[in-house]
C-alpha positions as a Markdown table, in Angstrom:
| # | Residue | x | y | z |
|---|---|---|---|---|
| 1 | Unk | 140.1 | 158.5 | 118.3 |
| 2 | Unk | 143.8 | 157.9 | 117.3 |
| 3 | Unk | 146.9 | 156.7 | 119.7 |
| 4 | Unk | 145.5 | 154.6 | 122.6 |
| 5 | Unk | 141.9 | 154.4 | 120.6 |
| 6 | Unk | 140.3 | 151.2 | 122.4 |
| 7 | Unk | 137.8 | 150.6 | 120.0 |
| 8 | Unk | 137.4 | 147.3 | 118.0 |
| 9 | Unk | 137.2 | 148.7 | 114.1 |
| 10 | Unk | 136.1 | 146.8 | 110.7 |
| 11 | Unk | 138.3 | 147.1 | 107.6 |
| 12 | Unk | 137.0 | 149.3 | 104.7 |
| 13 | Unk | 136.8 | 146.4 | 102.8 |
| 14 | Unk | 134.6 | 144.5 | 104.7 |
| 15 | Unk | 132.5 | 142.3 | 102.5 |
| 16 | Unk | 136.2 | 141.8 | 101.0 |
| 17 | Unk | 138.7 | 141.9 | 104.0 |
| 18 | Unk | 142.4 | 141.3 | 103.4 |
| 19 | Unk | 142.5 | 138.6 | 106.0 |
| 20 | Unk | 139.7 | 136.4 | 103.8 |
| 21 | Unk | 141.8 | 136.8 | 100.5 |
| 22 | Unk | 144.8 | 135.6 | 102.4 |
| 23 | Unk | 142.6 | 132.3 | 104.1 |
| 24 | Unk | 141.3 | 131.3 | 100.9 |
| 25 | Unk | 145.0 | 131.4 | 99.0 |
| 26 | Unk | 146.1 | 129.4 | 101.8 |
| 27 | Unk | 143.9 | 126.9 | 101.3 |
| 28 | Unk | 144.0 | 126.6 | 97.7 |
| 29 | Unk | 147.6 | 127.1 | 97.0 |
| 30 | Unk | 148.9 | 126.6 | 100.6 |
| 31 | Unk | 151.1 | 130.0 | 100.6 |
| 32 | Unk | 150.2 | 132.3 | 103.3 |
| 33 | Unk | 151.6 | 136.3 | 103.3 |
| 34 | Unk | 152.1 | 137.9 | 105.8 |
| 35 | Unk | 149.2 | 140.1 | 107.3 |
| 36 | Unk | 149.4 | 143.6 | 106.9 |
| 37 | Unk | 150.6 | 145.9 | 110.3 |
| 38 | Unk | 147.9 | 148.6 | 109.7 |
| 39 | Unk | 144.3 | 148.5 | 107.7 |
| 40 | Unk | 142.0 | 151.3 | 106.4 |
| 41 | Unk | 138.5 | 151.1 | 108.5 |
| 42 | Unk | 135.1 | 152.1 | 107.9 |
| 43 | Unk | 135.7 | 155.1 | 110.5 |
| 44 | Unk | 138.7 | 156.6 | 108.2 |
| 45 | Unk | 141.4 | 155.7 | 110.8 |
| 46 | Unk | 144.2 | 153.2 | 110.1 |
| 47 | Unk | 144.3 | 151.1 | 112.9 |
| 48 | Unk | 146.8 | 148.0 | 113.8 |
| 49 | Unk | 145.0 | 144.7 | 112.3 |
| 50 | Unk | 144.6 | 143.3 | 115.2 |
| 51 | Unk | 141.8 | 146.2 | 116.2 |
| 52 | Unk | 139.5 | 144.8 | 113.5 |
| 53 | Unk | 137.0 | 142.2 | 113.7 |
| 54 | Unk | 134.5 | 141.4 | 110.6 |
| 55 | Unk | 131.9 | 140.4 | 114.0 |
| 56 | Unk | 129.9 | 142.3 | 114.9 |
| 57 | Unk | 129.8 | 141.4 | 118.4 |
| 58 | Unk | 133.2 | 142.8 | 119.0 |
| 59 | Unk | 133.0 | 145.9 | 117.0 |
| 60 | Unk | 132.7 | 148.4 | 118.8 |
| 61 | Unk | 133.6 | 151.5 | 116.7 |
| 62 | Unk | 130.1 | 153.3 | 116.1 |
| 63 | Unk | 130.9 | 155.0 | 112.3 |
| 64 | Unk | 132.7 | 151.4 | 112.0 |
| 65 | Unk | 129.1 | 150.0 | 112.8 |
| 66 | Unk | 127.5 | 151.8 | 110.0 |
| 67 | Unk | 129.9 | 151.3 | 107.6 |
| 68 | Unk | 129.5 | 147.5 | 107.7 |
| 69 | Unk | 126.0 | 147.8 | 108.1 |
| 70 | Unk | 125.7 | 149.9 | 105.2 |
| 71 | Unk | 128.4 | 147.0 | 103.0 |
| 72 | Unk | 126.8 | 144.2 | 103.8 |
| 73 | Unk | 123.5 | 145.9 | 102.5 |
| 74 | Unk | 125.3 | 146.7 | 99.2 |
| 75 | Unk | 126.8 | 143.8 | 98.2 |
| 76 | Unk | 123.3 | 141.7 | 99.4 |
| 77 | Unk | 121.8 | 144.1 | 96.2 |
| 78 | Unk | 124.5 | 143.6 | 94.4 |
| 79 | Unk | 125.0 | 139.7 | 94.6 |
| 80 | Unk | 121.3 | 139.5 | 94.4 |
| 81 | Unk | 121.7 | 141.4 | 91.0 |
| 82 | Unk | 124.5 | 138.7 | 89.8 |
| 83 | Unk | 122.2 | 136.1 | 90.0 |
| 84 | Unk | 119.7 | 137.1 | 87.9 |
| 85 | Unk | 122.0 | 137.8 | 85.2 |
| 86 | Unk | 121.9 | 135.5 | 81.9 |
| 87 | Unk | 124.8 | 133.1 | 81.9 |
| 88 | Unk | 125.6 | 134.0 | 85.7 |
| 89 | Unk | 127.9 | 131.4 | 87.7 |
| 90 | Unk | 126.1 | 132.2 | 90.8 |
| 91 | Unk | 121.9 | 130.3 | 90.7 |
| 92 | Unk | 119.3 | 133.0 | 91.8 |
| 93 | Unk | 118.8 | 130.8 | 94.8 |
| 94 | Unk | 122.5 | 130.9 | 95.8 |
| 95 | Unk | 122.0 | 134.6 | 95.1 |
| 96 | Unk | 119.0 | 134.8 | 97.5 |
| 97 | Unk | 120.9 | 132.8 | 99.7 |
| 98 | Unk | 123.8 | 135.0 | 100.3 |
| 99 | Unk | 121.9 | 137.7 | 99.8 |
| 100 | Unk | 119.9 | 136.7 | 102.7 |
| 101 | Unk | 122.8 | 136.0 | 105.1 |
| 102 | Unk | 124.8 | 139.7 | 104.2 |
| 103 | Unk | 121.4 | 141.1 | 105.3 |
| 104 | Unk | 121.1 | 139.0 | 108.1 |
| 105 | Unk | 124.8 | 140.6 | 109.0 |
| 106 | Unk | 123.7 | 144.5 | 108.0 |
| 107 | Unk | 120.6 | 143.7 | 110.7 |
| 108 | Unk | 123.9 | 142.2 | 113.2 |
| 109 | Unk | 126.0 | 145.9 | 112.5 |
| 110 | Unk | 123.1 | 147.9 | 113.2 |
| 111 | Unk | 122.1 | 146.5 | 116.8 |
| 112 | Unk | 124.0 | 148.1 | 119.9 |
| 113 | Unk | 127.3 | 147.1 | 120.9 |
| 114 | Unk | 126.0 | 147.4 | 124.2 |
| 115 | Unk | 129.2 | 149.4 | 125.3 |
């Protein structure tokens, strides 16, 4: 993989993309930066932006796969974990919630691409 790679990648980050940062500061302040050229993936590679998709019906980069598989798991436990906490912002049913749709996503990575 490298120049001329034709797989579809996920960023490293994601749970957290770049791209979902810059949405929601759009909407709430109206500014809007510019997107980055290139973007760490789950694979290792940097990749042009516009070879990543957070769906995982267009990614088509195996370790890319596994690595947001593997994410979404975490930050299910993690988020899960939040909402049990005293004085937490997030309700243990908003918890569960979430929690239930990152696994729902994890289950998504881990199914063939089909390719």
């Amino acid at each position: 993989m490298g120049e001329g790679d034709p797989h579809i990648h996920v960023e490293a980050k994601v749970v957290r993309g770049e791209a979902a940062v810059r949405i929601l500061l759009a909407a709430t302040f109206g500014l809007a930066g510019d997107l980055p050229g290139t973007v760490a993936t789950g694979c290792g590679l940097r990749v042009p932006y516009a070879m990543t998709s957070p769906r995982p019906d267009r990614v088509t980069c195996l370790a890319c796969r596994e690595h947001a598989h593997a994410e979404h798991l975490r930050f299910a436990d993690e988020i899960e974990r939040m909402g049990g906490l005293p004085g937490s912002p997030v309700t243990p049913a908003d918890a569960r919630r979430v929690a239930e749709r990152h696994r729902a996503l994890a289950e998504r990575f881990s199914g063939s691409t089909g390719v």
